[in-house]
C-alpha positions, 0 to 999 in steps of 0.5 A: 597621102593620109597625112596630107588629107588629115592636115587639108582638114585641119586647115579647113577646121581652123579657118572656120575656127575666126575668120579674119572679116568675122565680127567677133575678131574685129570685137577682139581686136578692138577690146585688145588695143582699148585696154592697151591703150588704156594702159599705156596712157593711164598706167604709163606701161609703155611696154604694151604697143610694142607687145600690141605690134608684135602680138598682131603681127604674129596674128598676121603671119597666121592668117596670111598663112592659112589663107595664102599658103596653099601653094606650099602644100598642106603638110607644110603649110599647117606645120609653118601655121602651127609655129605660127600659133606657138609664137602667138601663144609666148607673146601673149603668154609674156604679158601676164608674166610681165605683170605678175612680177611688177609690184602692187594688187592690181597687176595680179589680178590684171595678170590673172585675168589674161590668163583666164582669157587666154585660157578660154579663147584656147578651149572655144576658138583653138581647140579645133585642132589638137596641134594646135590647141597644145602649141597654144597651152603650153607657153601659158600653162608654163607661165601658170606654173611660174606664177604658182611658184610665187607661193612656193615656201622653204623647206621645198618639200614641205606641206606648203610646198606640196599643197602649191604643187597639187593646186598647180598640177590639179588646175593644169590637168583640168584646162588640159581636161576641158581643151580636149573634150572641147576638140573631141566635141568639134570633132563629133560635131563635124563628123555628124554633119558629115554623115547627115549630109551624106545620109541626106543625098543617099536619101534624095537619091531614093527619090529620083530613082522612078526618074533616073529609070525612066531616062535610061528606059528612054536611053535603052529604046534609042540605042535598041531601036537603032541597031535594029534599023542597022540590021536591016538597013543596007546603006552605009550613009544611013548605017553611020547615021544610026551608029551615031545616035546609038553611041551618043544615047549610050553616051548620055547614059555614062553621063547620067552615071557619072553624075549620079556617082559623083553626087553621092560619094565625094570627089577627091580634088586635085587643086592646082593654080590655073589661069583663067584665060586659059580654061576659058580657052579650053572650055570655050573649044569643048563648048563649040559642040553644045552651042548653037550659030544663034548663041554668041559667046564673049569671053573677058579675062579682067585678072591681070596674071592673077591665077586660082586653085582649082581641080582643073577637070571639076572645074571644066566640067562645072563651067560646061554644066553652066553653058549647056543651063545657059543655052537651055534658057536662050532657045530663040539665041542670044549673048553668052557672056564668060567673065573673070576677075579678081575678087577681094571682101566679102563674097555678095549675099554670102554670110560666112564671111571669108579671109580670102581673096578670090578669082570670080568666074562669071557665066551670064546669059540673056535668056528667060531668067528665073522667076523670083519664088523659085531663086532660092531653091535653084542651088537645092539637089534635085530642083530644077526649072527645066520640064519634066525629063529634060533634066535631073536638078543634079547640075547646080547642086554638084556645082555648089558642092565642087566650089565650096569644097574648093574653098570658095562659094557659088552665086546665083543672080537672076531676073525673070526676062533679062538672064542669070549670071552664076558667079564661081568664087574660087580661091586665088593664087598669091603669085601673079603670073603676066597671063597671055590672053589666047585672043588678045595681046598680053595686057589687053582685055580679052574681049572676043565674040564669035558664033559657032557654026 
C-alpha cells in the first residue's frame, strides 16, 4: 500500500511537471520540428523526420500513459511511464551522437548544444521524480562519455587520458549533483505546501469553533428536550414522534462531525470507474428524503458509455451536499437539473491547463443565484451565502478539495435570479462501456422529471 501511495504521488508530480496543453510544450515542440525542418531542407539531414516521428511518438506513448493509464494500477502504470521516459531519453540521446561522428565544426557544436538542452530539460521538467530524472540521465550521460572518448590519446593511462577521464567523471558527477538538488528542492516545496495548507485548515478550524459550539448546543437542547417529554408523555404516537426528533438531532450532529473530520485530515480515495446513469440513479433515491413535492428533478446522461474514476462514496456524498445547496436556493420550488457528459479541452475559467479528458457532472438550480461580489469567495473554506446558523461554509470547499484530489476540477457559474450551475470535472474512464440508462432504453437520452412526495 506505501508503494502504491508513493507511485500515485509521483504520478501526480509528473503531471504538473508539462502538461500536454501547456503553452511551454506547444513552444517546444514548435522550436523541436523548426530546426528539424531546418535541417533536413538546408542541411539535407534526411535522418531528422524520421528522428522527429520516433521522438514524439515515444512523447505520445508517455502522456497517453499518465493521463489514460489509471486503470492499470499506480504501480504499474508509473513503471510502463518510466520505460516510457528511458525510450524517450535513447532517441534523443541518438541525435547528438549521430552529429558528433559526422565530420566538420558545426556538427559538434550542434551536438553539444543538444546535450546542454537536453541536460536542462532534465534538471527544471524531470527531476521531479528521482526514477525518472535517472532513467532520462543515463542514456545521455552515456552519450556524454562517447563523445568524451574522442579526446582520448594512446598509451591509454597516460596524462592525456586521465586528464580526459577526470573532465568526463567531474561534469557527470556535477549534472547528477544539480538533478538531484533539483528533486530534493521540488520535494521540499511540495511538502511545504502541504503543510501550509493543512497549517491553514487547522487554523480556520479555530475560527469556527464559537459556531461549531453553538450548533451543537442547539443539537444537545433538541435531543434533552425531547427525552424529557418522552418521560412524561404517555402516548406512544407522541413517544415515536419525540424519538424521531432525538435521533435526527443526534444525527445531524454525526454529520457535522464527519465533516469537521473530513476537512481537516485527508481522505484516502478509493477511485473506481463508475457510470454516470447509475450514480445519478442512486443519489437521485438518496435525494428523494431531502427534496421537497415543489422541486422537480431531471436527470440527462449525455455520455454514450463513457465512465469516470471516482470514489464511489465521496462522490455521492459531494453530489448530495450540492442538492440540499440547490434546495436551500429554491424555497418557493423549482427545476433541479443533474447533468452528465463527456468533456474534452481545457476545463472553462480554469488556468492550469490539463491533458486529460474528463466527464463533466452538472447540478443546476433556478433559484435565487449568487450575487456577482460574492462568486469568487463561494469555493473559500468557511464562506457561506446562507444566514447566520444555517450552515458552516464546509460544503463547496470539501467538495472543491474531493475533486481536485480526484484529478479533476470544480466549477461554480451563477447569476443572481436565474440559479447556479456547479460543474464536477471528473477524470474519465479510457474504455467505454454500452451504459443502461435506469430511466430510458439504452442509447437513448436519459431525460426524466418527477417530483418527490
Amino acid at each position: 500500500m506505501t508503494n502504491q501511495r508513493d507511485h500515485s504521488v509521483s504520478l501526480v508530480n509528473l503531471r504538473q511537471s508539462e502538461r500536454v496543453l501547456s503553452a511551454a510544450f506547444f513552444a517546444r515542440t514548435a522550436l523541436v520540428i523548426t530546426l528539424a525542418t531546418v535541417g533536413w531542407q538546408v542541411l539535407q539531414l534526411h535522418i531528422l523526420p524520421l528522428w522527429v516521428l520516433a521522438y514524439y511518438s515515444a512523447v505520445t506513448v508517455e502522456k497517453v500513459l499518465l493521463a489514460h493509464g489509471g486503470r492499470l494500477g499506480a504501480t504499474v502504470q508509473f513503471y510502463l511511464i518510466l520505460v516510457a521516459s528511458f525510450a524517450i531519453a535513447c532517441i534523443f540521446a541518438w541525435l547528438p551522437l549521430y552529429l558528433w561522428q559526422m565530420d566538420g565544426t558545426i556538427w559538434k557544436f550542434a551536438a553539444m548544444v543538444l546535450m546542454v538542452c537536453g541536460t536542462l530539460n532534465i534538471i527544471l521538467l524531470r527531476a521531479r521524480v528521482w526514477e525518472t530524472a535517472v532513467a532520462y540521465l543515463l542514456p545521455v550521460a552515456l552519450v556524454f562519455f562517447v563523445m568524451a572518448a574522442d579526446f582520448w590519446v594512446s598509451p591509454w593511462g597516460g596524462p592525456a587520458f586521465w586528464a580526459a577521464m577526470c573532465l568526463a567523471v567531474g561534469v557527470a558527477t556535477y549534472f547528477g549533483i544539480a538533478v538531484w538538488e533539483s528533486f530534493r528542492s521540488t520535494k521540499e516545496l511540495n511538502e511545504a505546501r502541504a503543510q501550509l495548507l493543512q497549517s491553514q485548515k487547522v487554523e480556520a478550524l479555530g475560527t469556527l469553533t464559537g459556531g461549531i459550539s453553538h450548533d451543537f448546543n442547539n443539537l444537545l437542547s433538541v435531543i434533552q428536550g425531547n427525552l424529557e417529554l418522552l418521560q412524561t408523555y404517555p402516548d406512544v404516537e407522541d413517544k415515536d414522534e419525540f424519538l424521531r426528533e432525538a435521533l435526527l438531532a443526534t444525527a445531524r450532529g454525526a454529520q457535522l462531525t464527519r465533516k469537521l473530520l473530513a476537512y481537516v485530515r485527508k481522505s484516502e480515495l478509493t477511485p473506481d470507474a463508475l457510470e454516470p446513469g447509475q450514480v445519478f440513479a442512486e443519489v437521485e433515491a438518496l435525494a428523494q428524503r431531502v427534496i421537497p413535492t415543489s422541486i422537480a428533478l431531471e436527470t440527462q446522461v449525455l455520455t454514450d458509455g463513457t465512465r469516470l474514476l471516482a470514489d464511489q462514496a465521496m462522490l455521492q456524498t459531494a453530489l448530495l451536499n450540492l442538492i440540499v445547496n440547490a434546495r436551500d436556493a429554491m424555497p418557493e420550488g423549482g427545476l433541479l437539473v443533474l447533468r452528465a457528459e463527456s468533456w474534452s479541452g481545457p476545463v472553462p475559467g480554469i488556468e492550469r491547463p490539463s491533458a486529460r479528458e474528463f466527464v463533466r457532472l452538472q447540478v443546476s438550480d433556478t433559484g435565487t443565484g449568487i450575487p456577482a461580489e460574492k462568486l469568487s469567495r463561494v469555493l473559500d473554506p468557511f464562506f457561506t451565502t446562507k444566514p447566520p446558523g444555517e450552515g458552516s461554509g464546509l460544503g463547496l470547499a470539501m467538495v472543491q478539495g474531493f475533486v481536485r484530489q480526484s484529478g479533476g476540477e470544480l466549477v461554480v457559474e451563477s447569476e443572481l435570479g436565474f440559479g447556479t450551475t456547479i460543474s464536477l470535472f471528473l477524470p474519465q474512464v479510457e474504455d467505454k462501456r454500452p451504459e443502461v440508462s435506469p430511466h430510458a432504453e439504452p442509447g437513448t437520452l436519459d431525460a426524466t422529471e418527477r417530483a418527490f412526495g
